[in-house]
N, C-alpha and C positions, 0 to 999 in steps of 0.2 A: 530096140530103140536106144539111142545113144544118152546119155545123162550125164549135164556137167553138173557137178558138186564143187562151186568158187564161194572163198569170202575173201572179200577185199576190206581195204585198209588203210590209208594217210601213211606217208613216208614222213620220218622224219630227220633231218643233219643230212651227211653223207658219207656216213662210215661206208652201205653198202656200194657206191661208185666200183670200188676197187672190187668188188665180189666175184662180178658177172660181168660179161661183154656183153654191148647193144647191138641190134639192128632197128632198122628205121623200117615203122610199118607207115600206108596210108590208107584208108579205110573210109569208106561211106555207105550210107544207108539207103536202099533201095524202098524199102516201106515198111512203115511200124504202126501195125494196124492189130486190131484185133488178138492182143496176146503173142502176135508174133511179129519175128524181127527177120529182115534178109537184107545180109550184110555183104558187102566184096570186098576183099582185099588182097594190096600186095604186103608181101611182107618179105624183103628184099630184092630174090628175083623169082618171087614166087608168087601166083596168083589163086585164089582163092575165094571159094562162094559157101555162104555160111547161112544156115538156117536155126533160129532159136525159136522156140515155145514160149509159156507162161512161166514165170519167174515162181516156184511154191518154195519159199522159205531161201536158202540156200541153191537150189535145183532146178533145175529145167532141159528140157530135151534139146537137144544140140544136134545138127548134121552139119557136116563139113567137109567140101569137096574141091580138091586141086581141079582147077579152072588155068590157060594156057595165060602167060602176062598179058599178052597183047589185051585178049577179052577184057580183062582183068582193069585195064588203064582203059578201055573204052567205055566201061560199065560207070567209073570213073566218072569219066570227063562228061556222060551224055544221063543217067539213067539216075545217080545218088541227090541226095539233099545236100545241100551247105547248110555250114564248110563242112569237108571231110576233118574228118577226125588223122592229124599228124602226131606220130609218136614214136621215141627211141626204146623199145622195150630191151631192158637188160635179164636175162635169165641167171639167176642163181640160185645153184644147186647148195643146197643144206639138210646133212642127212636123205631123207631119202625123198625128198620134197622139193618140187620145183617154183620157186616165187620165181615173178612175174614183177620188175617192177617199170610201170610205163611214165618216164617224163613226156609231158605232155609238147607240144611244138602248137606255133599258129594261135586260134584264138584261143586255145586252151592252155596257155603256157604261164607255167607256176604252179599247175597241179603235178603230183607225183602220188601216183596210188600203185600199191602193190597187191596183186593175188598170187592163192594157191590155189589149184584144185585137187578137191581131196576125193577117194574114194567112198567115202561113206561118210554124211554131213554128220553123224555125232563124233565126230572124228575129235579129240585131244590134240591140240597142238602144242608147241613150244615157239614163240616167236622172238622172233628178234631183237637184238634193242634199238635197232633202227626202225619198227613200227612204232604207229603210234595209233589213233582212233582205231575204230573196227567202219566198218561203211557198207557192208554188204545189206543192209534195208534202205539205203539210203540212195532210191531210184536216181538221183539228180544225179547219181556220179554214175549213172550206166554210161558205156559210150556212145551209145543210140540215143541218149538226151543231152549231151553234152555238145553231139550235132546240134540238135537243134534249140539249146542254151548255154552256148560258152562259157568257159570258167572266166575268162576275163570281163564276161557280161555281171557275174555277179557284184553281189555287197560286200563289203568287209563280212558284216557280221552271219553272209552265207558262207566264207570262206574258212569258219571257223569250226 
């Protein structure tokens, strides 16, 4: 079984802009039921179907399978919830560690969170000084609830 181990995080300034190159993913959610989440996406010109488990702490089982684009934009346009989830994720590489940081696009635009995924959750990190909060319990910022409650739907003082 596959297990991703992510904590995510609030971005903050823009020192990391200059770090890492973006691509532009777009992403929607097939259904989020019962502990589990099935995702599709493109992410450049690459299509992809993703299966996630129950969230236990940091962890959860993850499969992920290159699916052809075309699929990929039809699964899209005919089978996800609104809105999909649009975003420029930049990767950069620090030490031996890859962050994840995704500006958000569409109705999700002004959030900027960053993940790593670690191998093992008691893992020690050193972070950046462009993080800021931690957010990894904080189901509202998963991307499967942000389909279906925008960051631009929130309040000031949930955007804090």
């Amino acid at each position: 079984m596959a297990i991703e181990i992510e904590r995510k995080f609030l971005v903050k300034g823009n020192e990391w802009r200059s770090l890492g190159s973006g691509q532009v993913y777009r992403q929607g959610y097939i259904t989020t039921v019962n502990n589990t989440t099935v995702r599709v996406r493109i992410a450049g010109d690459r299509g992809y179907l993703t299966i996630k488990g129950k969230t236990d702490g940091i962890a959860r089982s993850e499969f992920e399978y290159p699916i052809p684009i075309e699929d990929a934009q039809i699964m899209l346009d005919t089978l996800c919830d609104r809105p999909l989830i649009e975003k420029i994720r930049h990767k950069i590489q620090l030490d031996d560690l890859v962050w994840e940081v995704d500006e958000f696009l569409g109705e999700n635009e002004g959030l900027i969170m960053a993940e790593v995924e670690l191998d093992d959750a008691n893992r020690t990190i050193e972070l950046p000084d462009w993080i800021d909060k931690e957010v990894s319990g904080d189901r509202k910022y998963y991307n499967s609830n942000l389909a279906k409650y925008p960051y631009q739907q929130w309040k000031d003082f949930e955007k804090q």
